[in-house]
N, C-alpha and C positions, 0 to 999 in steps of 0.2 A: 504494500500500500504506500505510495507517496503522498509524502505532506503534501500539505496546500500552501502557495505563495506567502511567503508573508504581508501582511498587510493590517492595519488598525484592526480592522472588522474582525480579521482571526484572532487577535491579541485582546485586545476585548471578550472574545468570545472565554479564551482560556480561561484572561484573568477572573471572569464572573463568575465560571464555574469553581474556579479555587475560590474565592471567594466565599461562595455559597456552602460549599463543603466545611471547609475553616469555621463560621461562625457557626455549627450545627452541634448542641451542648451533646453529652454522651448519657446516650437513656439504652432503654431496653431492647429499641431497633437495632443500635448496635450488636449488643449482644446476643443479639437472633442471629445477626448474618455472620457473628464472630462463631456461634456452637455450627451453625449450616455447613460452614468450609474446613471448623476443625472434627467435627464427624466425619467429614471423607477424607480429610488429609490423615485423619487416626488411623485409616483404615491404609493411608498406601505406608504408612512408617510401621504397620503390622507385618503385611505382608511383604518388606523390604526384609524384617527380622524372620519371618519364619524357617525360613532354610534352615538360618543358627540352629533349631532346636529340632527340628526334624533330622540334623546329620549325626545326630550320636548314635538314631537308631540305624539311619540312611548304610554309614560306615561299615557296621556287619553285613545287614541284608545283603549290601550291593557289595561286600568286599571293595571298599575304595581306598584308595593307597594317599596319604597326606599330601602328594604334591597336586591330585586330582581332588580333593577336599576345597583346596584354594582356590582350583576352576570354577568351579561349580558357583562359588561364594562372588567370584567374582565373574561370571558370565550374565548374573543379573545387574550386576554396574555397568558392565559395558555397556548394556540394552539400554540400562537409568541416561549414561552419558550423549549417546544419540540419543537419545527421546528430549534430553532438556535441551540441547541445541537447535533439535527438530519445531519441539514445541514452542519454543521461546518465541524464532522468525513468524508459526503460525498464528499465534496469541497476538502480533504486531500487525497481522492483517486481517483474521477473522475477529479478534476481541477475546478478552481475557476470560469470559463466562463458557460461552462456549468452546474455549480450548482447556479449561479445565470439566468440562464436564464428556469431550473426546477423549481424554488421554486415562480420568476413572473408569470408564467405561472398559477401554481396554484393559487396564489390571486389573478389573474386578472379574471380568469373562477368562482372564487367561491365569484366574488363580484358582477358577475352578478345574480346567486345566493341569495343571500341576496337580493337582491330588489325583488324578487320572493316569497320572506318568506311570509308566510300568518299568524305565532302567533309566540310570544315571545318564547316558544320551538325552532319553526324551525329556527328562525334567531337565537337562544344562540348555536345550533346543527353548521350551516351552519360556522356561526363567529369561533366557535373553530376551525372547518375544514381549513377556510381560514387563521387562525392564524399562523399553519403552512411556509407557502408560504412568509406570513409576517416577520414571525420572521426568516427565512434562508435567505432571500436576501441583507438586509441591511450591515449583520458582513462581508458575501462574500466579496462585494461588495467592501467595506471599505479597503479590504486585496486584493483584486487585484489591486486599484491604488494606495496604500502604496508601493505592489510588482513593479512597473512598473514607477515611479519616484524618480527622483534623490533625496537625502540628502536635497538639499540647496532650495527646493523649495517643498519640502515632507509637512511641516507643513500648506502652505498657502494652496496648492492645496486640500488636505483632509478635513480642515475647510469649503475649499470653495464648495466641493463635498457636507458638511450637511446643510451647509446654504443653498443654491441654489437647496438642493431635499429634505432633510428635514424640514428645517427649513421654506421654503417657501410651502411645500407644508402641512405644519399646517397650515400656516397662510392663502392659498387659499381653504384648507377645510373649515376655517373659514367662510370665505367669501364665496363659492361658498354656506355653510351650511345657510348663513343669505338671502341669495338671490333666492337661489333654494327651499329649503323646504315652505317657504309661497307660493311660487307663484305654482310651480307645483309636489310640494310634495315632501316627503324622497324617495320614489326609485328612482326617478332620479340622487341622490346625489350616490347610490352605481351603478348606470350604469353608470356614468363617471370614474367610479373608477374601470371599468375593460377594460377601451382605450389601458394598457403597452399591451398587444394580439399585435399590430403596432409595436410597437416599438421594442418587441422581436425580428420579422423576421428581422428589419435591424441591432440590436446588432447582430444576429449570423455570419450577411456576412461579417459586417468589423472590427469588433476587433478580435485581436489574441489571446491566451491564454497567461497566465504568464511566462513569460521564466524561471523566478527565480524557479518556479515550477515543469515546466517541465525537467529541467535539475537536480531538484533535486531527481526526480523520476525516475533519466538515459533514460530520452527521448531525447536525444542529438539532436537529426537530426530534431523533432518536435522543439526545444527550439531554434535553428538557426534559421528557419523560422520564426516562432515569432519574433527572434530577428532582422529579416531583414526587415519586414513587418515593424515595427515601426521604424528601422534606415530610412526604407527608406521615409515614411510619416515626419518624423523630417527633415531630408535632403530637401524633396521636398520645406518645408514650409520653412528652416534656410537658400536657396536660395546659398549655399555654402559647400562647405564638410566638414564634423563632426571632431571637436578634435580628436585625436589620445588618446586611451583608457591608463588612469593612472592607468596598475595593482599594485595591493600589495596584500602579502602573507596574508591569511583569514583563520584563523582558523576555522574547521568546524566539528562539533561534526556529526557524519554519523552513528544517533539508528533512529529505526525506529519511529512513532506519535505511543505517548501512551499518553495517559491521566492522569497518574499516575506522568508523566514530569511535569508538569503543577507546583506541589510542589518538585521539585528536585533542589537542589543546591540553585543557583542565583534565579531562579521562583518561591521558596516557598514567598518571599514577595512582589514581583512583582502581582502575582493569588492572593492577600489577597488587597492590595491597589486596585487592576485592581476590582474584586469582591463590595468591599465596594463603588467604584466610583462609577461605574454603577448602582447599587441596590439607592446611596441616589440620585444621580441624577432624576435618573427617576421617584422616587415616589413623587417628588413635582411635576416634570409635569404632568405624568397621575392621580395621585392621586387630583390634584387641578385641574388642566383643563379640563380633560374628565367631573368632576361635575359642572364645572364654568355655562355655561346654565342652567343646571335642576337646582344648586343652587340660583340662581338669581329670578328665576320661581316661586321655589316650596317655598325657605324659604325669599326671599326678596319679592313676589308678582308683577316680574315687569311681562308686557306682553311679547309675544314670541319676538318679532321683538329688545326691545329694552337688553332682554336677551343676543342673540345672538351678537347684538353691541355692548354689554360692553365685552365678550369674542373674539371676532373679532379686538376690539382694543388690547386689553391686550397679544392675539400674534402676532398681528404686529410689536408691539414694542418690541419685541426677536428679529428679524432681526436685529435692530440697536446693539444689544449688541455684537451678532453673528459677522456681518460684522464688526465690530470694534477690533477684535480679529485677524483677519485674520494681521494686520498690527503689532499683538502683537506676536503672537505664535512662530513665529520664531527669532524674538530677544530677549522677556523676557523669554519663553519658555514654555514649556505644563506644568510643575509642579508648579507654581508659579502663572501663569492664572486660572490654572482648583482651585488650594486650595482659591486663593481670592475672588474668585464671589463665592465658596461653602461658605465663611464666610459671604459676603455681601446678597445675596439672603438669608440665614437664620436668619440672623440680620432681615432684612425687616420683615421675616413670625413672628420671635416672637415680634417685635414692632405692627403688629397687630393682635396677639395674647394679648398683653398688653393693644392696644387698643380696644378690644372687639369683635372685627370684628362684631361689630351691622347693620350698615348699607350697604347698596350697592353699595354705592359713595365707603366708607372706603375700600372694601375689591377691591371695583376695583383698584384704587391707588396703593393701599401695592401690590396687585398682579402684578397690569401692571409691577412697578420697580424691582419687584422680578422676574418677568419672564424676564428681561433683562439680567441679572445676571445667572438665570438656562439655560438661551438657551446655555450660552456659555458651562455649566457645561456638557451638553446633548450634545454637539457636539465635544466638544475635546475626549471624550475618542475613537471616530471612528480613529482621528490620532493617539493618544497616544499608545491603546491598542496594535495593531496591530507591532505597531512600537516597544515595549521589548521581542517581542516572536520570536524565527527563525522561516525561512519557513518549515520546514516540522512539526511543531506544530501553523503556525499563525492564519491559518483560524480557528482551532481547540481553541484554547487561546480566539481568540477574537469571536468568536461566545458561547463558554462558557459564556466569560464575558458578551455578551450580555444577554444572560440566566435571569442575574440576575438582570436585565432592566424589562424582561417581570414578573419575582416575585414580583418585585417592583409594575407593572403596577398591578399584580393582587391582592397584599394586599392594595394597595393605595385605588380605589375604594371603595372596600368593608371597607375598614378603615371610609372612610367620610358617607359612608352608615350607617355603624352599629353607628356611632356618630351622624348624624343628625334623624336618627330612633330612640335614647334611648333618648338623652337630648336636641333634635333641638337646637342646638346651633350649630356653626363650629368654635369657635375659637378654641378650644382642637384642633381640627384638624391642626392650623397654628404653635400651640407650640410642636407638636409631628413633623412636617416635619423641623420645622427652627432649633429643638437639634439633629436631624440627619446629616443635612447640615453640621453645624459647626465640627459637630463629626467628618464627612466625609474630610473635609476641614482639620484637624488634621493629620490624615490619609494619604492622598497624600502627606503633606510635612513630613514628619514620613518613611515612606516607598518607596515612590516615588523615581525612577530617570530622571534625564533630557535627550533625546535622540536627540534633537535640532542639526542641521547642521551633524550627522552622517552616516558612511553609514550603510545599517541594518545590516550586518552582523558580525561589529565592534560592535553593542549593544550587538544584543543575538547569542554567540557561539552554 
């Protein structure tokens, strides 16, 4: 889709729509369209964890050899890393509502799927497939409620978006993995995991599309409605009439989404922070958690049951770090939160690295407190990212960024593979993620900006 010329007429149009969003106080309608998107975004960070807990029993059945473990785990990143590149460009031209509600559809249908696999081929085949669907919903997602709330309450609302479907929906993959897999097997764990099919037909009927989108695509007439459809839902719930819109003049650069923007100007070190965050983040989560069961199994010997409850604990205890951020991100700020828990979580992996990580007590510990610290790392970049890119590059920005979450998920894997396969041992693996962390951790405050209390258009011209 190509922007439209610039000219008053479009600038004006923008500015009103931000405008009108910005002064919309926070009530119940929020919170509707915040549980609508974090129910099915719950559902793709379930089924991104389920393999984890299906492969302790996977491992016998299928006799699979650890360096084919790592495949597996990582042939559904690969799929996540083309699906958000894929998604992101599509999102920029169809709109954010309906590319998040193509890309669920596909991993809800291809998770049924996967419980259907009958050998390690067809579910490696199936998982890539579904990885797509996986990896396009979440950046969406992230970028249509970033588009559709105000400044002053943008930070809490977005953390609270990963905590409450992200974050919690690892930690009841966990649990549903610890409960469900002994008692009636792994394909049950991926037929729960294709329920968002529900939940889609009710996303389509009552949320609107992004205004901020649609008006920047010169859909005028579509982006009013939009914009009345949520004035009026705010209204009903604020029980009183809405502040009177505080415009100001918004500079607005009017090229069309290219991808080559991504490094132009202002973005060349924004897309290199944005890039480095994502990628070390996520390689201590998937790269350590997706192996936390089979490690525990395979190289500490405990049995299935107490495997999966020392993983089961270790991210439950991410919620508290998570939740405890939402009271931070808007006053200390996203660059300042996301660089200190990269240094604290890496600190932790190389103290047990130092420590040996010999036993299973030990690596539980080090882990649990370091996943406290990485949840946060893992869930700020959905506000952050979104937040330094304009709209007609944000989905495109932040689904890039996410890209390189899924390279993360698919060298991490295969990283603790090819290490407990050559030398069984894993501490190597806890001193290669805690020098990234810290690296990472450098990085945000180096290049980083703070976008705290702003509105987005005052970030990214």
């Amino acid at each position: 889709m190509t922007a439209l010329p610039a000219n008053d007429k479009i600038s004006d149009q923008i500015s009103g729509i931000s405008s009108r969003i910005e002064r919309l106080p926070f009530t119940s309608r929020q919170v509707k369209t915040l549980t609508i998107i974090c129910a099915l975004t719950f559902f793709d960070a379930f089924d991104a964890m389920t393999v984890a807990f299906a492969l302790p029993v996977l491992i016998g059945a299928w006799s699979i050899k650890p360096q084919y473990i790592g495949l597996l785990i990582s042939a559904g990143f690969l799929g996540q890393m083309l699906g958000a590149i894929t998604f992101g460009r599509v999102a920029e031209r169809i709109g954010r509502l309906h590319t998040v509600l193509v890309a669920a559809l596909l991993f809800s249908i291809l998770s049924f799927c996967c419980a259907a696999s009958w050998s390690y081929t067809s579910l490696l085949v199936i998982r890539l497939i579904q990885g797509l669907g996986l990896g396009g919903e979440v950046p969406v997602a992230a970028t249509y409620l970033n588009e559709i709330i105000g400044a002053k309450a943008r930070g809490k609302f977005g953390l609270s978006f990963m905590i409450f479907s992200f974050g919690i929906g690892v930690a009841i993959a966990s649990a549903a993995g610890y409960w469900i897999v002994p008692h009636f097997g792994w394909r049950w764990l991926f037929i729960a995991g294709g329920f968002p099919i529900v939940i889609i037909v009710y996303l389509a009927r009552v949320l609107p599309e992004s205004p901020r989108w649609l008006v920047g695509v010169g859909r005028e007439k579509e982006a009013e409605r939009a914009m009345a459809v949520i004035e009026g839902g705010v209204r009903k719930a604020f029980g009183r009439d809405l502040p009177a819109p505080a415009a100001a003049p918004i500079a607005i650069a009017a090229t069309a989404t290219r991808f080559a923007e991504l490094f132009g100007g202002i973005y060349t070190k924004r897309t290199i922070m944005v890039w480095v965050m994502w990628f070390a983040a996520y390689l201590a989560n998937y790269g350590v958690n997706t192996w936390l069961p089979s490690l525990y199994k395979s190289v500490f010997k405990l049995p299935l049951d107490k495997s999966l409850l020392y993983t089961t604990g270790t991210l439950a205890f991410g919620i508290i770090g998570s939740a405890s951020t939402i009271l931070l991100i808007d006053r200390v700020g996203r660059r300042l939160v996301q660089s200190i828990c990269f240094f604290a979580g890496g600190a932790l992996f190389l103290g047990l690295w130092y420590m040996g990580a010999s036993t299973a007590m030990q690596v539980f510990v080090f882990t649990t407190f370091a996943w406290i610290f990485f949840s946060v790392t893992c869930g700020v970049p959905y506000v952050y990212t979104p937040e330094i890119y304009p709209t007609r590059m944000r989905a495109l920005g932040t689904s890039v960024g996410t890209a390189w979450l899924r390279v993360a998920a698919i060298v991490g894997p295969l990283f603790v593979g090819m290490v407990v396969a050559r030398y069984g041992q894993v501490s190597l693996v806890f001193l290669f993620y805690g020098l990234i962390a810290v690296i990472a951790g450098i990085v945000v405050l180096w290049l980083g900006i703070e976008p705290k209390g702003k509105v987005l258009e005052q970030i990214s011209p």
